[in-house]
Phi, psi and omega in degrees: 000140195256165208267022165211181191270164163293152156248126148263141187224036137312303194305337183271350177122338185288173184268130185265166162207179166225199183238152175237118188064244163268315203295128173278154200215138165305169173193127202271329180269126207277330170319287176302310171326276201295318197288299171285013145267027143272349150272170216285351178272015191268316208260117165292317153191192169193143200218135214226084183235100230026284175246042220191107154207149198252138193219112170267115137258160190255130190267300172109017176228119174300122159240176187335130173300136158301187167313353197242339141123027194273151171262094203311090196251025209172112172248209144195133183227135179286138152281159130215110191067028211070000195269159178259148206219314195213162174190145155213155207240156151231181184250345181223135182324305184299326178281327179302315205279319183299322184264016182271322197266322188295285188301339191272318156327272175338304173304310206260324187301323201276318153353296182282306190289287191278000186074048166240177153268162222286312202284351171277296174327295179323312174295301183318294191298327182295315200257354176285326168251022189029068164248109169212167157279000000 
């Protein structure tokens, strides 16, 4: 069981889904619904580099379309001490698991380059490329 509540969101209106594999699929049922985003297959990855963690799921709510008119179904978010720092949405398992890889490369890259810790790295990369919310 992952470590927070389901939110429903039929009451707000939205199309709920899941993944049949990678792929998201409608689901009709708000039940069927609530029950598979409580299991671990809602998670693309997660990756934990000290005090510093980056975490991709698959949300199961159409949020804001991207620029391409895609529905963003797949998120990622930054930790830092626990605090949330950065979050980016995709539309697909594969782009969300690249930009999962994409943020966790940075972090480790700038790691390396400048002698920091992970969470010093984050701050260097957040105001030197402005990753904030």
């Amino acid at each position: 069981m992952l470590p927070f509540r389901v939110a429903k969101p039929r009451k707000l209106g939205l199309p709920l889904f899941i993944l049949d594999g990678h792929q998201p699929v409608p689901c009709e049922s708000e039940q069927d619904w609530q029950t598979w985003m409580k299991s671990p297959a809602r998670r693309v990855a997660d990756t934990r580099i000290d005090d510093v963690e980056v975490s991709t799921v698959f949300l199961g709510v159409e949020h804001n379309p991207n620029e391409a008119g895609q529905a963003t179904l797949f998120e990622t978010v930054v930790r830092v001490r626990d605090e949330s720092r950065y979050l980016d949405r995709y539309p697909t398992w594969d782009e969300a698991m690249a930009g999962h890889e994409r943020i966790v490369g940075r972090i480790r890259t700038t790691m390396q380059q400048d002698q920091l810790g992970a969470a010093a790295a984050w701050d260097v990369l957040a105001q030197r490329d402005g990753l904030t919310f």
